[in-house]
PDBQT receptor file of N, H, CA, C and O in Angstrom, charges set to zero:
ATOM      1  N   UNK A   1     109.472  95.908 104.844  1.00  0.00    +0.000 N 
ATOM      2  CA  UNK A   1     109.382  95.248 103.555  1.00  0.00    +0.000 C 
ATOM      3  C   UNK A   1     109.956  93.838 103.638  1.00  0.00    +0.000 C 
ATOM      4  O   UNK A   1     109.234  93.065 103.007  1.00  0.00    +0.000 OA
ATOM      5  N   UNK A   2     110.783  93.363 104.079  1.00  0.00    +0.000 N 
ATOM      6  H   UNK A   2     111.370  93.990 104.591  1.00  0.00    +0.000 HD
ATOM      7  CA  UNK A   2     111.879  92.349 104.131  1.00  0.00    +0.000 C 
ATOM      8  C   UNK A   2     110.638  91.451 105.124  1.00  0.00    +0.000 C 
ATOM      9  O   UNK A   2     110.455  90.368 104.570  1.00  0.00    +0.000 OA
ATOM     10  N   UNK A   3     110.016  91.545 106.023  1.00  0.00    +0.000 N 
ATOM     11  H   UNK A   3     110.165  92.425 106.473  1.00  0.00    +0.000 HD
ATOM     12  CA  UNK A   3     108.677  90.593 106.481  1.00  0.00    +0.000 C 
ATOM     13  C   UNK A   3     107.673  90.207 105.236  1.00  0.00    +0.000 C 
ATOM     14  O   UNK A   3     106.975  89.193 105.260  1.00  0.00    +0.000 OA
ATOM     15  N   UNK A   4     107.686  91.090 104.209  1.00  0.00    +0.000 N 
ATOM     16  H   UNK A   4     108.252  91.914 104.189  1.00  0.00    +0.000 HD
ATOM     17  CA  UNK A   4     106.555  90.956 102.930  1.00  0.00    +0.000 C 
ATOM     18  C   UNK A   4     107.256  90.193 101.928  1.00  0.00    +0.000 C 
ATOM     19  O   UNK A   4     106.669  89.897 100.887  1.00  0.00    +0.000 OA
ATOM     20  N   UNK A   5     108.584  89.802 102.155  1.00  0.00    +0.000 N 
ATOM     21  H   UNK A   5     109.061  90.042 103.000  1.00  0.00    +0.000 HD
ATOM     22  CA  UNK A   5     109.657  89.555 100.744  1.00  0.00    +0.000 C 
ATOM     23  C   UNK A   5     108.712  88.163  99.971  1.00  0.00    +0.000 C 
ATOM     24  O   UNK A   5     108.436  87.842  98.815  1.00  0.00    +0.000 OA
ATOM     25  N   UNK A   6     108.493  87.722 101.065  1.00  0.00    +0.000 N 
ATOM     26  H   UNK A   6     108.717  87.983 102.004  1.00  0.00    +0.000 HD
ATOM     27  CA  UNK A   6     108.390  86.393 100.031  1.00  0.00    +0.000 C 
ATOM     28  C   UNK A   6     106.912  85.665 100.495  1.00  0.00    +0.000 C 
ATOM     29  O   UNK A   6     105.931  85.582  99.757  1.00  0.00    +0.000 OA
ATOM     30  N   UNK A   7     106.999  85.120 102.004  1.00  0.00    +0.000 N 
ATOM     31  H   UNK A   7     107.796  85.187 102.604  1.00  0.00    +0.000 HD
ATOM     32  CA  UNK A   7     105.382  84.932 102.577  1.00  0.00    +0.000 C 
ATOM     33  C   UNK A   7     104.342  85.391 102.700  1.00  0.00    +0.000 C 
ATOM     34  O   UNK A   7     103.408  84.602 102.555  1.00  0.00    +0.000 OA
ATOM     35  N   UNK A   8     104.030  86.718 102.989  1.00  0.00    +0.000 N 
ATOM     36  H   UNK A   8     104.788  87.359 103.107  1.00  0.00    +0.000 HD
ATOM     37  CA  UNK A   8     103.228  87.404 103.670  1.00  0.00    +0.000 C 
ATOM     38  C   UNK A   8     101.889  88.187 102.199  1.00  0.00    +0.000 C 
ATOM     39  O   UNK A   8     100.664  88.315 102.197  1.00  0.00    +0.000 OA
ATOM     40  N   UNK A   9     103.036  88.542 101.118  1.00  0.00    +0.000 N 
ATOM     41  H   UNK A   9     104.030  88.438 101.119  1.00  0.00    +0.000 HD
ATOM     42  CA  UNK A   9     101.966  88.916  99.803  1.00  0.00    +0.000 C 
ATOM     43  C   UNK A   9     102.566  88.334  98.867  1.00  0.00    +0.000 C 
ATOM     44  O   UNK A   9     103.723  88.139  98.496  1.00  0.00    +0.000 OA
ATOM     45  N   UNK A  10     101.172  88.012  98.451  1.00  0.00    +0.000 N 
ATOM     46  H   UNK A  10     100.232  88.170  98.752  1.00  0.00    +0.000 HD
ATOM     47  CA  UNK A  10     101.340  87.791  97.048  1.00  0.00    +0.000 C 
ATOM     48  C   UNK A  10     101.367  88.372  95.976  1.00  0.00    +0.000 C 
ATOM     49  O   UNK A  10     100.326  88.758  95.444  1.00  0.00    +0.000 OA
ATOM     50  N   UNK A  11     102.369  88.525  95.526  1.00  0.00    +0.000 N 
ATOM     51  H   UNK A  11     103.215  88.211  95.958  1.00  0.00    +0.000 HD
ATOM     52  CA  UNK A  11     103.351  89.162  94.241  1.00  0.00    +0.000 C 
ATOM     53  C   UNK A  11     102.556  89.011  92.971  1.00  0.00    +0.000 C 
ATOM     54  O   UNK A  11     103.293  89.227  92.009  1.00  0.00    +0.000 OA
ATOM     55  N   UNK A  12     101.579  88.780  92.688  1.00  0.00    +0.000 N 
ATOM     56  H   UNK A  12     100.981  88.605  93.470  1.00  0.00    +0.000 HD
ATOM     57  CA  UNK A  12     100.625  88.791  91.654  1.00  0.00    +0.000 C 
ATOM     58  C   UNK A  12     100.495  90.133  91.190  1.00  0.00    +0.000 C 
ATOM     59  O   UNK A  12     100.897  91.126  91.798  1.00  0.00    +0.000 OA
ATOM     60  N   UNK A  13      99.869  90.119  89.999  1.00  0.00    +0.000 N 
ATOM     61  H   UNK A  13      99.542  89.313  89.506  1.00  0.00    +0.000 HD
ATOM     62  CA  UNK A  13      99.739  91.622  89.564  1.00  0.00    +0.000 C 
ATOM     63  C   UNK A  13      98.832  92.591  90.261  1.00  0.00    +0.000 C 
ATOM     64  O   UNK A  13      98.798  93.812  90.416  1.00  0.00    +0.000 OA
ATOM     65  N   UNK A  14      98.128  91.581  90.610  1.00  0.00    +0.000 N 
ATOM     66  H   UNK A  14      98.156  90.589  90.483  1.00  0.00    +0.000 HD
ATOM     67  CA  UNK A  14      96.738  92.519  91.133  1.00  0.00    +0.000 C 
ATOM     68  C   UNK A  14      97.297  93.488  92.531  1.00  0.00    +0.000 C 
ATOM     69  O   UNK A  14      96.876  94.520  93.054  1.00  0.00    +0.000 OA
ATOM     70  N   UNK A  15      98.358  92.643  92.783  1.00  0.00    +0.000 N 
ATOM     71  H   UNK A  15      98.700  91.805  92.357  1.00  0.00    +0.000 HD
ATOM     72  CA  UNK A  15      98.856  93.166  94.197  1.00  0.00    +0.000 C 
ATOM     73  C   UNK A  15     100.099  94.215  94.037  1.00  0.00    +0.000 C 
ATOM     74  O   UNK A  15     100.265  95.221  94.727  1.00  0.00    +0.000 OA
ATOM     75  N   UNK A  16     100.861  93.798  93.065  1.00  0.00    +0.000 N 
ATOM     76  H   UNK A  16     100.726  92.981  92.504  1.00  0.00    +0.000 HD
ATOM     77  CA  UNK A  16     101.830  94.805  92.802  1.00  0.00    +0.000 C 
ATOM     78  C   UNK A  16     101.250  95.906  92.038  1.00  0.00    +0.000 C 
ATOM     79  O   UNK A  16     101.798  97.008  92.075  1.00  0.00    +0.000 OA
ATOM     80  N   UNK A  17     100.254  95.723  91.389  1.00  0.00    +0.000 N 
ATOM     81  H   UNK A  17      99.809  94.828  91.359  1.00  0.00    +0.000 HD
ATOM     82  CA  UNK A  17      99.609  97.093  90.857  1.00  0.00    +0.000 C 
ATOM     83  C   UNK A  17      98.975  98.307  92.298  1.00  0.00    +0.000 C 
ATOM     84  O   UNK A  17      99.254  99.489  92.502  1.00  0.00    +0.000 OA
ATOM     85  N   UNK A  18      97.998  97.282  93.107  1.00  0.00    +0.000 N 
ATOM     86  H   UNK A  18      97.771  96.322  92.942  1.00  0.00    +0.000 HD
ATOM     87  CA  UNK A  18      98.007  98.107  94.030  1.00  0.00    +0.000 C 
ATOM     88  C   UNK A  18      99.174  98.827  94.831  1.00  0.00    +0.000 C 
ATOM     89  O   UNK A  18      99.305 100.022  95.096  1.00  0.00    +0.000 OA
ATOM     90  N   UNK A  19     100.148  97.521  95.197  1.00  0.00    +0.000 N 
ATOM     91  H   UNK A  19     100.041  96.550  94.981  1.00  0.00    +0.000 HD
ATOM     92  CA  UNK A  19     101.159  98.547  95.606  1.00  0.00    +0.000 C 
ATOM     93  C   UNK A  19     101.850  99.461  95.608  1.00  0.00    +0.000 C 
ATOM     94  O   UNK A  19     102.007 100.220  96.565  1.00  0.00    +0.000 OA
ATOM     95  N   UNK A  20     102.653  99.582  93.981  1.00  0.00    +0.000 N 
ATOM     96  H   UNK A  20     102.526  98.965  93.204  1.00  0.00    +0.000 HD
ATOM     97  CA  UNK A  20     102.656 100.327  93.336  1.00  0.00    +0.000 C 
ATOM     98  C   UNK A  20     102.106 101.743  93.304  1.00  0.00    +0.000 C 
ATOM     99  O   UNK A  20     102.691 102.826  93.332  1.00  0.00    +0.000 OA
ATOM    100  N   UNK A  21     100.265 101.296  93.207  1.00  0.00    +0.000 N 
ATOM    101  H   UNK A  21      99.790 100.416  93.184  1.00  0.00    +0.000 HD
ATOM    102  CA  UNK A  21      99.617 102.890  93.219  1.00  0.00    +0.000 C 
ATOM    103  C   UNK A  21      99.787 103.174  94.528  1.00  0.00    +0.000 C 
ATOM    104  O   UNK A  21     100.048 104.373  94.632  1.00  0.00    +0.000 OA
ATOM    105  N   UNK A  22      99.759 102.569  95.696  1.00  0.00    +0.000 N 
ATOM    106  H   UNK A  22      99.548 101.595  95.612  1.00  0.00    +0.000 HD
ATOM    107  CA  UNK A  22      99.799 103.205  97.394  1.00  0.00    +0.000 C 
ATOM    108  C   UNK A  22     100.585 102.066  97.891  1.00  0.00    +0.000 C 
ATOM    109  O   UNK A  22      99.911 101.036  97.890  1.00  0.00    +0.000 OA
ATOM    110  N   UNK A  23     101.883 101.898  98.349  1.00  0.00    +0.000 N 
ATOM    111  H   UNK A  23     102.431 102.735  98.350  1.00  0.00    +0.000 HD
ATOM    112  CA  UNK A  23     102.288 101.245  98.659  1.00  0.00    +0.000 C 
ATOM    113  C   UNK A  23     101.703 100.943 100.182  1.00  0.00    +0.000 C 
ATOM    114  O   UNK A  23     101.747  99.743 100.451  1.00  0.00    +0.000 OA
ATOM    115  N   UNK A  24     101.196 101.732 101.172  1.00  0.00    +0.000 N 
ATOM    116  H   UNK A  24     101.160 102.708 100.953  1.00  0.00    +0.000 HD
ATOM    117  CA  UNK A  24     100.746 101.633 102.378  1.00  0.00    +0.000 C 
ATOM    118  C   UNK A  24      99.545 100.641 102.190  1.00  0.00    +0.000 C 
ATOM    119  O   UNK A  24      99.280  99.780 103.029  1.00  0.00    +0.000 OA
ATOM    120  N   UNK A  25      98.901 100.807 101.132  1.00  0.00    +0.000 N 
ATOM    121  H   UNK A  25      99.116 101.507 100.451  1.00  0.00    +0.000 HD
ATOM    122  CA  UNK A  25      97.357  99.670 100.907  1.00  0.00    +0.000 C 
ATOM    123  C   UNK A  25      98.024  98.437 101.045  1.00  0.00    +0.000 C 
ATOM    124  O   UNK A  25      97.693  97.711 101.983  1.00  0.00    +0.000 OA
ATOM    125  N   UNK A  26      98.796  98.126 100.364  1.00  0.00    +0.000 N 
ATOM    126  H   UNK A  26      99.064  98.715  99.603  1.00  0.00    +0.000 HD
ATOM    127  CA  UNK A  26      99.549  96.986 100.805  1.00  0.00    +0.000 C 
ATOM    128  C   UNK A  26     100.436  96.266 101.860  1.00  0.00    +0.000 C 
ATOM    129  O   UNK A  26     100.262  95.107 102.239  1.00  0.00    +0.000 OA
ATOM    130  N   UNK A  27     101.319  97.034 102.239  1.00  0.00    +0.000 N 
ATOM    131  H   UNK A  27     101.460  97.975 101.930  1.00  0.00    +0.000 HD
ATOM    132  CA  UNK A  27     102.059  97.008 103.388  1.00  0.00    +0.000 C 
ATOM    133  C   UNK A  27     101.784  98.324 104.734  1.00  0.00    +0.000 C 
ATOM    134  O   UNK A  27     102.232  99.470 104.738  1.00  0.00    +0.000 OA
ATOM    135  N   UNK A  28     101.244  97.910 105.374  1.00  0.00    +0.000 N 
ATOM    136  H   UNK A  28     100.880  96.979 105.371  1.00  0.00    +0.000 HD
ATOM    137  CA  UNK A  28     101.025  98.839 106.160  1.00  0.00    +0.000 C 
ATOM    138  C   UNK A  28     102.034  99.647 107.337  1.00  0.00    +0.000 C 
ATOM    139  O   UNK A  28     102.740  98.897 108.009  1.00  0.00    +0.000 OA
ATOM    140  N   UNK A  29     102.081 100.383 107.472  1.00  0.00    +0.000 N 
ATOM    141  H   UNK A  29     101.506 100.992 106.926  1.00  0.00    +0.000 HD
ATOM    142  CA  UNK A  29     102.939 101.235 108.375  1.00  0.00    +0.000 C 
ATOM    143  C   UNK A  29     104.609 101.258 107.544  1.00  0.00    +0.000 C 
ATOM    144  O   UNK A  29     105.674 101.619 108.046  1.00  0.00    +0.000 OA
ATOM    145  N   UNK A  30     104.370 100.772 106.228  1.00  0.00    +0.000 N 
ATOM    146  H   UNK A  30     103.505 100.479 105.820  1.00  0.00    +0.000 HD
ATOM    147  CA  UNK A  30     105.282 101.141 105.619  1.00  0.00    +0.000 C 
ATOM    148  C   UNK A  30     106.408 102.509 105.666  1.00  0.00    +0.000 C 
ATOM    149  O   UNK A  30     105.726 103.533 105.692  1.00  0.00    +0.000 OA
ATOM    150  N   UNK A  31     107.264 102.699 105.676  1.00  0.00    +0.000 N 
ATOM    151  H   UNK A  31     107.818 101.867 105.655  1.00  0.00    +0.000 HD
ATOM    152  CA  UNK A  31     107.471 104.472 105.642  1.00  0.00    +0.000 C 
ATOM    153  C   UNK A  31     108.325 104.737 104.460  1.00  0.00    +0.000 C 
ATOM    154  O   UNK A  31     109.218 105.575 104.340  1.00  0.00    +0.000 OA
ATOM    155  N   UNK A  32     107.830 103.760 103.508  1.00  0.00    +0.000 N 
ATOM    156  H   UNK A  32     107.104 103.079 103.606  1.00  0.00    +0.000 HD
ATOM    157  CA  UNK A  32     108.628 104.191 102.269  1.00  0.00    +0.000 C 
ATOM    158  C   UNK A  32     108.350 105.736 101.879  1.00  0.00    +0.000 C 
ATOM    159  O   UNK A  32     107.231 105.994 102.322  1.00  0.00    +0.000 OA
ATOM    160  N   UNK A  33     108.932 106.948 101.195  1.00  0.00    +0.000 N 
ATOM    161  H   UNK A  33     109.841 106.738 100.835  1.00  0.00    +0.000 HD
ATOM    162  CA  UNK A  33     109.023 108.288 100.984  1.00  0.00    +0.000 C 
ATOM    163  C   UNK A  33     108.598 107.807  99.039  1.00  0.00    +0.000 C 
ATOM    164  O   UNK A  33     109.369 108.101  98.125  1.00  0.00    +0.000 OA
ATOM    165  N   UNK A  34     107.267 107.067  98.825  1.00  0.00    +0.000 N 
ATOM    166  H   UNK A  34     106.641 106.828  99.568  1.00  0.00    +0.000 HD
ATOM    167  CA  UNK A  34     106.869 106.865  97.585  1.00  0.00    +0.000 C 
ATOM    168  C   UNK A  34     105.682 106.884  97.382  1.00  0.00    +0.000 C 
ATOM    169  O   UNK A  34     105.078 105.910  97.832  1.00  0.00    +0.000 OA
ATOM    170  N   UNK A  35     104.990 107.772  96.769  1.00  0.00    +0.000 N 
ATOM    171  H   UNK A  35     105.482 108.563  96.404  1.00  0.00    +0.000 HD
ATOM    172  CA  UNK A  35     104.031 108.307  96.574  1.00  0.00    +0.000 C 
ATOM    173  C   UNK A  35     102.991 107.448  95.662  1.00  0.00    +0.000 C 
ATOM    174  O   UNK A  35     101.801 107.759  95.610  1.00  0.00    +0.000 OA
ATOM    175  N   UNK A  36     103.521 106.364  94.961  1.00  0.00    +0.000 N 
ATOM    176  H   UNK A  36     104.488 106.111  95.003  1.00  0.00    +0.000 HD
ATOM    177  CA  UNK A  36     102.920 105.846  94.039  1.00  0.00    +0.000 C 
ATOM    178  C   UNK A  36     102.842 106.151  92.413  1.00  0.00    +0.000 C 
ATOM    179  O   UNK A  36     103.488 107.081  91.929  1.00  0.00    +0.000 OA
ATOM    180  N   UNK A  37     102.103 105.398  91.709  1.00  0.00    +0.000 N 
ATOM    181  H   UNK A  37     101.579 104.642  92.102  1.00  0.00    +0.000 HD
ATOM    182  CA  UNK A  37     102.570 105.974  90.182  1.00  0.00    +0.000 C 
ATOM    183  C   UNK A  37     101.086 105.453  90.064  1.00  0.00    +0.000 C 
ATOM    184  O   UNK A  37     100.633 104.379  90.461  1.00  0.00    +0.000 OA
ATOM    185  N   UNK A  38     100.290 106.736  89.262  1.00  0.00    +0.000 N 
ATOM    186  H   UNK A  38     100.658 107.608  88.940  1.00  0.00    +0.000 HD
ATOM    187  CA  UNK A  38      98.851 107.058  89.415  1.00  0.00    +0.000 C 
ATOM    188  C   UNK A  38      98.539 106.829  87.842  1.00  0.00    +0.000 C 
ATOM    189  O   UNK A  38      97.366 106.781  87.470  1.00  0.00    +0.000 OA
ATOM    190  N   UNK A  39      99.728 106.673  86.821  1.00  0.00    +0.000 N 
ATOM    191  H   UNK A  39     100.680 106.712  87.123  1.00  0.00    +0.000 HD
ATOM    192  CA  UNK A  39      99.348 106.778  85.646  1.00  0.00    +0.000 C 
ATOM    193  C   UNK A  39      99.255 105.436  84.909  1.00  0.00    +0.000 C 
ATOM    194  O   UNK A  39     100.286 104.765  84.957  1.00  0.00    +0.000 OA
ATOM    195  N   UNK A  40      98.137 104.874  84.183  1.00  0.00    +0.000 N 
ATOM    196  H   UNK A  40      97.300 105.419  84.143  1.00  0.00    +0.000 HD
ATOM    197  CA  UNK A  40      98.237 103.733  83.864  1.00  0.00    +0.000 C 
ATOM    198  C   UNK A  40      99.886 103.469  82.672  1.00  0.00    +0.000 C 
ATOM    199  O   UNK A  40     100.681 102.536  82.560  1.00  0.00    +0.000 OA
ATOM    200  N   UNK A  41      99.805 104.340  82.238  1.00  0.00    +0.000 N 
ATOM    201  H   UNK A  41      99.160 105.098  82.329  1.00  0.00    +0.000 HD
ATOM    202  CA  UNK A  41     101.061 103.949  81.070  1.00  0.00    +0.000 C 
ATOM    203  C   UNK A  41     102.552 103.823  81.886  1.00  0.00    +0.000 C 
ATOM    204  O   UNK A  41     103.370 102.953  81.586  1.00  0.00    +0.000 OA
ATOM    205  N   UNK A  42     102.743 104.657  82.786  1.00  0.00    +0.000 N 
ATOM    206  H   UNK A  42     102.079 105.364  83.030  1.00  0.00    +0.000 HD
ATOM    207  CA  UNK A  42     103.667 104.673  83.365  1.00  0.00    +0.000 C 
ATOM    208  C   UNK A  42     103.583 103.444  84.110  1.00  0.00    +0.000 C 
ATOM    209  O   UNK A  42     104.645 102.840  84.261  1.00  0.00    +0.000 OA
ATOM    210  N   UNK A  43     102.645 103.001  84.554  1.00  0.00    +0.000 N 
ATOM    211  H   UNK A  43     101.783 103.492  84.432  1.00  0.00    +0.000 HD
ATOM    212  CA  UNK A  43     102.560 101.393  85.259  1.00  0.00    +0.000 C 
ATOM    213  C   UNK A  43     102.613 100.206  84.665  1.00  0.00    +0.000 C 
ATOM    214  O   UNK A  43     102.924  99.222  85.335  1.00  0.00    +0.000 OA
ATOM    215  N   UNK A  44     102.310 100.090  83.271  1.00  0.00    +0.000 N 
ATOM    216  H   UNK A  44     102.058 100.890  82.727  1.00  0.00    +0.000 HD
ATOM    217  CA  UNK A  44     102.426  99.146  82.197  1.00  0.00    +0.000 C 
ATOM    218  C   UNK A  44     103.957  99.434  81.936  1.00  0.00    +0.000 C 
ATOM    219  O   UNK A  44     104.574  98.378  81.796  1.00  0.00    +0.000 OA
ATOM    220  N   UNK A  45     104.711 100.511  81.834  1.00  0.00    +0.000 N 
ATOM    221  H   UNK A  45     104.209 101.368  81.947  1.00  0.00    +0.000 HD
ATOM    222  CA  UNK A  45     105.939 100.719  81.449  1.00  0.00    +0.000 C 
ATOM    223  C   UNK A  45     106.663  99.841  82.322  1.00  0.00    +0.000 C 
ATOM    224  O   UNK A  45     107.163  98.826  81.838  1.00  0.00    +0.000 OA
ATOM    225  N   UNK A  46     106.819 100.155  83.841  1.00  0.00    +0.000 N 
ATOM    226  H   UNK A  46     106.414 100.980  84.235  1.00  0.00    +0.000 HD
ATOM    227  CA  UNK A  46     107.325  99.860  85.072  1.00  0.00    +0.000 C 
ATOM    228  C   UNK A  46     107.133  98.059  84.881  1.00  0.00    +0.000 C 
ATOM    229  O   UNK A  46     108.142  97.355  84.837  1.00  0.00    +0.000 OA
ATOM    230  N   UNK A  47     106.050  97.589  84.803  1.00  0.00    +0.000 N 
ATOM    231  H   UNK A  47     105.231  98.160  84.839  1.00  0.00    +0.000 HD
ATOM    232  CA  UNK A  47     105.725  96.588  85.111  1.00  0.00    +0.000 C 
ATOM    233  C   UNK A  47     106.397  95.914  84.051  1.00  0.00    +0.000 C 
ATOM    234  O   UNK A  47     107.153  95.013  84.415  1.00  0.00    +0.000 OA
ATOM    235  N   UNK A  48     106.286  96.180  82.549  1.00  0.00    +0.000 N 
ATOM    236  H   UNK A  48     105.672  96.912  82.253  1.00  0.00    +0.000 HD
ATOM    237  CA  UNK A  48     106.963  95.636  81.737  1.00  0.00    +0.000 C 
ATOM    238  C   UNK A  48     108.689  95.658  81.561  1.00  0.00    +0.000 C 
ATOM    239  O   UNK A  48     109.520  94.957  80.983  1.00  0.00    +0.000 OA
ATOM    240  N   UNK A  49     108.702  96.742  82.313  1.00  0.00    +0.000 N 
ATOM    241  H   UNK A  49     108.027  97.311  82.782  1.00  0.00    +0.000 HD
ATOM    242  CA  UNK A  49     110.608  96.633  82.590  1.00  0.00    +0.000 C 
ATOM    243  C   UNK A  49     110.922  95.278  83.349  1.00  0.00    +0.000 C 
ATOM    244  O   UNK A  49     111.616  94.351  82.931  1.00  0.00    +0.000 OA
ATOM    245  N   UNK A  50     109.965  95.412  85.086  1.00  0.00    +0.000 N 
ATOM    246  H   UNK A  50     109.401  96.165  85.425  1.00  0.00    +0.000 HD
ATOM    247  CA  UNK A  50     110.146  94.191  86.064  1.00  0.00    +0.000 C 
ATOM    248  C   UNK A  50     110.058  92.601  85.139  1.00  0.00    +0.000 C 
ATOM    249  O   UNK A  50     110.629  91.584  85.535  1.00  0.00    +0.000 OA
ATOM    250  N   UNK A  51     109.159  92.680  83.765  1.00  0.00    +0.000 N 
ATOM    251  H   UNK A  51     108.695  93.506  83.444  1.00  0.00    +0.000 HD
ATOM    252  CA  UNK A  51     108.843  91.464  83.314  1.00  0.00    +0.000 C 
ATOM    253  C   UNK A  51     110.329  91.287  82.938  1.00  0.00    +0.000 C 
ATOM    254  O   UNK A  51     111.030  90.344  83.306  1.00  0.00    +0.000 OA
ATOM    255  N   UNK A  52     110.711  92.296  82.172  1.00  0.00    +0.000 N 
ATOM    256  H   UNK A  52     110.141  93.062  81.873  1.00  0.00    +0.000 HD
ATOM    257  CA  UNK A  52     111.812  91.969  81.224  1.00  0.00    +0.000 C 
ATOM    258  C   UNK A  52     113.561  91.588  81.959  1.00  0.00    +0.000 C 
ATOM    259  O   UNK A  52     114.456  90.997  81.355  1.00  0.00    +0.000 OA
ATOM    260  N   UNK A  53     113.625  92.067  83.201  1.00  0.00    +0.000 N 
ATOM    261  H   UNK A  53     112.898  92.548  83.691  1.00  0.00    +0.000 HD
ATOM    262  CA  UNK A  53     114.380  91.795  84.001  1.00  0.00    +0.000 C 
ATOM    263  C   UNK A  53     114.275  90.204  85.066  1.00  0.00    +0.000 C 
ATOM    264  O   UNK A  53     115.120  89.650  85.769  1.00  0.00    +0.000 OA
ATOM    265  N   UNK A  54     112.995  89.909  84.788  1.00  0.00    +0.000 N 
ATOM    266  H   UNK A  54     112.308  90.360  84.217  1.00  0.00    +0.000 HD
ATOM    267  CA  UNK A  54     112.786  88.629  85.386  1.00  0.00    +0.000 C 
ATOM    268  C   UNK A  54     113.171  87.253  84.837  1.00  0.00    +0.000 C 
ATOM    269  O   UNK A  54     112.684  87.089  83.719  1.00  0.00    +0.000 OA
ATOM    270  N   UNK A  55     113.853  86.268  85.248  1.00  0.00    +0.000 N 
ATOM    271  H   UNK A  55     114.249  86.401  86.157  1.00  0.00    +0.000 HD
ATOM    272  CA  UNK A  55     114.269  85.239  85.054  1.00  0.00    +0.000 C 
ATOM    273  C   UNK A  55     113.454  84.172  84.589  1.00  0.00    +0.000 C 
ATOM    274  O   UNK A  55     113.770  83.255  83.831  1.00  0.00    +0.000 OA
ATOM    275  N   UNK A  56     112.126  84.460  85.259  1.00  0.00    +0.000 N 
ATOM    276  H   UNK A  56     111.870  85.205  85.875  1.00  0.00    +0.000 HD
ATOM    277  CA  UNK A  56     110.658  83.036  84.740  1.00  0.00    +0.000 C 
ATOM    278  C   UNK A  56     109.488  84.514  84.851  1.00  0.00    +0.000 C 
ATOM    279  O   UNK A  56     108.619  84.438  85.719  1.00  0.00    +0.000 OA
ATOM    280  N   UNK A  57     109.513  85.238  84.344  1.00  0.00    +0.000 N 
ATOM    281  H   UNK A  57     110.219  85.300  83.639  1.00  0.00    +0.000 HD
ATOM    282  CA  UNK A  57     108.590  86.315  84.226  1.00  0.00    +0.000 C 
ATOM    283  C   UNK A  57     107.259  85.280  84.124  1.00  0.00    +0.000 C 
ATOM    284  O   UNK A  57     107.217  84.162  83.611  1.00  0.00    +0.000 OA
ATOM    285  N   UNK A  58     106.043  86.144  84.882  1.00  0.00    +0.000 N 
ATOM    286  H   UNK A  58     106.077  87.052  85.300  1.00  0.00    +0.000 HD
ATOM    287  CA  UNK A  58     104.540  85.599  85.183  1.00  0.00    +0.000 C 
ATOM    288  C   UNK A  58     104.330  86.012  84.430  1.00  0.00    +0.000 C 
ATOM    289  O   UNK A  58     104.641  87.202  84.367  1.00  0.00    +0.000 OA
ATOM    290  N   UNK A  59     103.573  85.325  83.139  1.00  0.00    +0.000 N 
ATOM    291  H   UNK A  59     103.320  84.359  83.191  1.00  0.00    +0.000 HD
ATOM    292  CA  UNK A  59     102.272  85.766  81.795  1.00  0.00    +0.000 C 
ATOM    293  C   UNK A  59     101.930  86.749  82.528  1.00  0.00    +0.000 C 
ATOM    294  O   UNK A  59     102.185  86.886  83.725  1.00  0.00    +0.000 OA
ATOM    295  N   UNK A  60     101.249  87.583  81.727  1.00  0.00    +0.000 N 
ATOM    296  H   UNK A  60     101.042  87.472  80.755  1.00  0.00    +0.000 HD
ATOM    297  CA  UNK A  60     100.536  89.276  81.705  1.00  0.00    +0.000 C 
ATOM    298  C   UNK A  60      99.020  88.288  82.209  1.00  0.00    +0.000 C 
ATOM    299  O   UNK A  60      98.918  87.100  81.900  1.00  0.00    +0.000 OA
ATOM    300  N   UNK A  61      98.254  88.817  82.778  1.00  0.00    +0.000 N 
ATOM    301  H   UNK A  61      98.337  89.781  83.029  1.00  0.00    +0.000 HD
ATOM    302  CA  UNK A  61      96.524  89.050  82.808  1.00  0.00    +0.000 C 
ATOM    303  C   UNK A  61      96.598  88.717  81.648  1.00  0.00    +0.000 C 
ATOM    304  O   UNK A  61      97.579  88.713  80.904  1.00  0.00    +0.000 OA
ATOM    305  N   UNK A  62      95.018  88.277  81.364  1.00  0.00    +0.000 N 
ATOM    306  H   UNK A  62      94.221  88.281  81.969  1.00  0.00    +0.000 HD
ATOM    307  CA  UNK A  62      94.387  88.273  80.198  1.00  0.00    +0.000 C 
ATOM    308  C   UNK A  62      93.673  89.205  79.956  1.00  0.00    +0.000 C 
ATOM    309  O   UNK A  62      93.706  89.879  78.926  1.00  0.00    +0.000 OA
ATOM    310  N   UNK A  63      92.830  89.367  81.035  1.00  0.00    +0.000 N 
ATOM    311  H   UNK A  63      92.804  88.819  81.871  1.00  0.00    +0.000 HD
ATOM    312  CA  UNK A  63      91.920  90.527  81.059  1.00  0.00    +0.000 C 
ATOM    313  C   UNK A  63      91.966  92.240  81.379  1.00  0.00    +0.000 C 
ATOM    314  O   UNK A  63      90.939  92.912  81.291  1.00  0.00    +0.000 OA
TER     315      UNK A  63
């Protein structure tokens, strides 16, 4: 993970959503013990906590 911190992905939603659902789609040979979160509400929840804890939080999608 610490190779992905900052260069390697981009931290956009589109990407943390995937990660999120499979973290391996994203980072590969990962061996995180996380299964992903398959439920959209539970991912809007999650994601809106990360907004609310963020210092210059990224606007939501529009779409």
């Amino acid at each position: 993970m610490i190779k992905y911190a900052g260069e390697s992905v981009n931290w956009q939603y589109a990407n943390l959503v995937a990660f999120l659902k499979k973290p391996k789609s994203v980072i590969p040979k990962t061996i995180m013990a996380f299964a992903g979160i398959h439920k959209n509400k539970d991912m809007a929840n999650l994601i809106a906590d990360l907004r609310n804890d963020a210092s210059t939080p990224v606007p939501l999608p529009t779409h």
